[in-house]
C-alpha positions as CSV (number, residue, x, y, z in Angstrom):
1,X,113.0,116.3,116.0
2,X,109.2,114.8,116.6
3,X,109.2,111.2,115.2
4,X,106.0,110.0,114.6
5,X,105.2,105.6,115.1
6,X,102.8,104.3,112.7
7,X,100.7,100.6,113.5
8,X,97.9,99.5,111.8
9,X,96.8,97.5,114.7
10,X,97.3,97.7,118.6
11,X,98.6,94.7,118.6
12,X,101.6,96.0,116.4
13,X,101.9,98.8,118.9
14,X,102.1,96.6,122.0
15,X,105.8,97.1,123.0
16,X,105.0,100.7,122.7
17,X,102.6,100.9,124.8
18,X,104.4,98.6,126.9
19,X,107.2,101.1,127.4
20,X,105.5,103.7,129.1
21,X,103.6,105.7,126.2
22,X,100.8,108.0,127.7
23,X,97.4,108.0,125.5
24,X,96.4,111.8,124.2
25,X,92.8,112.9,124.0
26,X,91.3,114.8,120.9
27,X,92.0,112.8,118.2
28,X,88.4,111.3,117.2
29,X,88.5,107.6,116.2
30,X,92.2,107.5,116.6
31,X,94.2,106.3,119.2
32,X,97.4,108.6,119.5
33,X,99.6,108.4,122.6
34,X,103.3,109.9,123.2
35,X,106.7,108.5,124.3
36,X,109.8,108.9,124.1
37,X,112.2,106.9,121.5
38,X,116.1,107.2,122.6
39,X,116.5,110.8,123.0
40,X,113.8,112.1,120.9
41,X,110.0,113.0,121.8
42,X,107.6,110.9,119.4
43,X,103.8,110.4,118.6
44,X,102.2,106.7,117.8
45,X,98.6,106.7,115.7
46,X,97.1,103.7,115.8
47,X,93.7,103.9,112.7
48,X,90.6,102.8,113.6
49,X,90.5,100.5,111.0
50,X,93.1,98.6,108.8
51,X,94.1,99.6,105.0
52,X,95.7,102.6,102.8
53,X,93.1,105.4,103.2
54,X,93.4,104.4,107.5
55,X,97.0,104.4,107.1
56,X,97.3,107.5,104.9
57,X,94.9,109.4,107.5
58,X,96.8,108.3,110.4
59,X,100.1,109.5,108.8
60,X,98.6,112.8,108.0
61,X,97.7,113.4,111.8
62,X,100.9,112.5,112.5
63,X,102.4,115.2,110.3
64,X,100.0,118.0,110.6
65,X,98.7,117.8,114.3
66,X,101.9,116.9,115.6
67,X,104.2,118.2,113.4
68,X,106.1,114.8,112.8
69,X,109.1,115.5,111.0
70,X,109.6,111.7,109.6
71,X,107.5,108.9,110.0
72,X,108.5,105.2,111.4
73,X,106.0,102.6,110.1
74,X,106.2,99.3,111.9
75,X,103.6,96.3,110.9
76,X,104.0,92.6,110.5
77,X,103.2,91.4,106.7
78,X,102.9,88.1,104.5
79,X,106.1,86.6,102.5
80,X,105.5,86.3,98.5
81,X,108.4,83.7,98.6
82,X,110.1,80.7,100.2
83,X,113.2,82.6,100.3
84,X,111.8,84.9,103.1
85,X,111.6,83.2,106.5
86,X,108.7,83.5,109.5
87,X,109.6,86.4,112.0
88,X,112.8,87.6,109.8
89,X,112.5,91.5,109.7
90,X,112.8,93.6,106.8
91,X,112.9,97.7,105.8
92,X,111.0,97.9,102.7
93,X,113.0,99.9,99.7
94,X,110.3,100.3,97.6
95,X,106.3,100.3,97.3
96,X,103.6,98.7,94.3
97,X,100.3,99.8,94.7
98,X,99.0,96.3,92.8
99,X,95.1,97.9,93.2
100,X,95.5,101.2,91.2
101,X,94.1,100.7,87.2
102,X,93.5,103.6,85.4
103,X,94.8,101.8,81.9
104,X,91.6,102.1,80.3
105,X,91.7,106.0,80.1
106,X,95.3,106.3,80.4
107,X,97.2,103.8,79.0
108,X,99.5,103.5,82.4
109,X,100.1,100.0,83.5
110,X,98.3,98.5,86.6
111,X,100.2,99.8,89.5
112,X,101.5,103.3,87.7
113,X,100.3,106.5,89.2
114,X,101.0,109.3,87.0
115,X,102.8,111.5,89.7
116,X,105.4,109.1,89.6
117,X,108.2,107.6,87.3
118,X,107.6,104.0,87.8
119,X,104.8,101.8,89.2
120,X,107.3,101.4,92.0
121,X,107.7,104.0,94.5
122,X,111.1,104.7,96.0
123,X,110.9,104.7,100.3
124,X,113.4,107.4,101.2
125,X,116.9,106.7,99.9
126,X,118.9,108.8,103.1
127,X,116.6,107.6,105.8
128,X,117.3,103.6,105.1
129,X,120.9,104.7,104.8
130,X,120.6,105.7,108.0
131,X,119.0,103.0,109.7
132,X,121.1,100.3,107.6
133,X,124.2,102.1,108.8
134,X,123.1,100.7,112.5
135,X,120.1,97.6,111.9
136,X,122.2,95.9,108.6
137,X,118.9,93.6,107.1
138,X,117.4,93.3,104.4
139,X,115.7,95.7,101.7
140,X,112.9,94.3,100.0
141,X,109.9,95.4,97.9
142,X,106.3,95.5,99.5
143,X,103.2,94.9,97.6
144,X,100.6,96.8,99.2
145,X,96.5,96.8,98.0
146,X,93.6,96.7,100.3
147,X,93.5,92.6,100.2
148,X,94.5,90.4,102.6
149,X,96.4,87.4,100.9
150,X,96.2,83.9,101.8
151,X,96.5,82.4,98.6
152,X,99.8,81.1,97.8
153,X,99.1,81.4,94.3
154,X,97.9,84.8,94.3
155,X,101.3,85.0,97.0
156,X,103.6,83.9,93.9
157,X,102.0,85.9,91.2
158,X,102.2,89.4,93.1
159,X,105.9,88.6,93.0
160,X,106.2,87.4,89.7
161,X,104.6,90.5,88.5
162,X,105.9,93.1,90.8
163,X,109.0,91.6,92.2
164,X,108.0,92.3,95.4
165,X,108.9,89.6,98.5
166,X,106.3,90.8,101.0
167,X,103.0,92.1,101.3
168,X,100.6,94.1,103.7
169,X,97.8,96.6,103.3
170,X,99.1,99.8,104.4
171,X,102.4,100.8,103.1
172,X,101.5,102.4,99.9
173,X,99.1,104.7,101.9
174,X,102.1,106.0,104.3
175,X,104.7,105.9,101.7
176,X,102.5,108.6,99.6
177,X,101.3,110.6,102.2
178,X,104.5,111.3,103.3
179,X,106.2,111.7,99.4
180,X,103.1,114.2,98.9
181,X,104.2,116.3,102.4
182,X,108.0,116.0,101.4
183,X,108.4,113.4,104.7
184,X,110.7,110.9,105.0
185,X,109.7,107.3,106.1
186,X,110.9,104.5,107.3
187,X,109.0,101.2,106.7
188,X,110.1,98.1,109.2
189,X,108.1,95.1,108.6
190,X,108.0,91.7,109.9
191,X,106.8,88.3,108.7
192,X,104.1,87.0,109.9
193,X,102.5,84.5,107.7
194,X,104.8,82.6,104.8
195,X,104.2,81.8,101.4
196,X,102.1,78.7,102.1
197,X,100.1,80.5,105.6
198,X,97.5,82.5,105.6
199,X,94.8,83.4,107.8
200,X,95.6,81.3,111.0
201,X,98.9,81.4,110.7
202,X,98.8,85.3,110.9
203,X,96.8,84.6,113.8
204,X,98.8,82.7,115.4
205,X,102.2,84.6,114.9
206,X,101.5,88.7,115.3
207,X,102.1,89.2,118.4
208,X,105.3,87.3,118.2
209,X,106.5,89.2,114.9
210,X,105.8,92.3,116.4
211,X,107.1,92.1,119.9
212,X,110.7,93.6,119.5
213,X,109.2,96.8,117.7
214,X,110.3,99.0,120.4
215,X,113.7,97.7,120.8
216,X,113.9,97.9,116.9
217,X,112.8,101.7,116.9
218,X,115.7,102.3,119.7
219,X,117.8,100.8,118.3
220,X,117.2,102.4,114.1
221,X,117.0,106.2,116.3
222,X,121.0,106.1,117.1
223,X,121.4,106.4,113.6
224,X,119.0,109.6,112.9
């Protein structure tokens, strides 16, 4: 089995690339390098840029150059409540896509895509059996748009809408890409910023957030 590492940014891939992974050539603006994770072989894509249509790309690569047979997303993200603490880790259950409207022709609400049932979209139910049966946390919901979100009050209505207790700006791009090439994913997120930080505090706190990635991977791959 080929497992293939989604980040959004190096600095989410650091104790990757800390571990020994050897950069590949022939991948244009992306940076892919190999490694292994436990006994298996797997690929890390890092996009040249942040957001879904980077992320989506990324995890395509991963799945049709390398022939990844699941994908393992790893990012930090932002906490849409004070019930979720700075630098607590999380695998995300389920996905809204807050930015996709098509209500005025269809009649769907904000959020809905037509392809599936509900306006959110389930991560894959076996997988995060899996990894829960060996990394017990929590399961949340993930907003996910091409916005970064510093507001607190835009913080508390995404959840008050959605229900959702974090979000980035990438998960809804891997969690399609894979649903639409019948690949499983796993999403692991950490917080980075709480419901009152924004910008700076993001700043200050992603390398922190993401420094036990690896050791998370590791540890979720004795399960698969």
């Amino acid at each position: 089995m080929t497992i293939g590492i989604f980040t959004a940014v190096v600095t989410e891939a650091l104790s990757f690339l800390d571990s020994g992974a050897v950069k590949l050539s022939g991948d244009g603006a992306f940076s892919v390098y190999k490694l292994k994770l436990g006994r298996y072989d797997a690929v890390l894509c890092c996009p040249p840029s942040v957001g879904e249509i980077a992320a989506a790309s990324a995890c395509q690569l991963l799945i049709t150059k390398y022939n990844a047979d699941v994908i393992l997303n790893f990012g930090v993200v932002g906490a849409l409540t004070d019930k979720t603490s700075l630098f607590s880790t999380v695998f995300v259950g389920d996905v809204v896509h807050y930015d996709m409207d098509t209500s005025e022709i269809d009649s769907l609400p904000v959020g809905r895509y037509e392809c599936f049932d509900d306006v959110a979209v389930e991560c894959d139910k076996a997988l995060l059996k899996k990894a829960l049966s060996v990394c017990n946390i929590p399961v949340v919901r993930c907003a996910s748009a091409d916005k970064f979100v510093s507001d607190a009050a835009k913080k508390t209505a995404l959840n008050a809408n959605y229900g959702a207790e974090v979000c980035d700006m990438e998960s809804a791009g891997i969690l399609f890409t894979c649903k639409f090439n019948n690949i499983p994913c796993l999403m692991v997120k950490c917080i980075s910023d709480s419901l009152i930080g924004g910008a700076d505090e993001y700043e200050q706190n992603c390398v922190k957030a993401a420094q036990n990635f690896m050791e998370l991977a590791t540890e979720i791959c004795v399960g698969l």
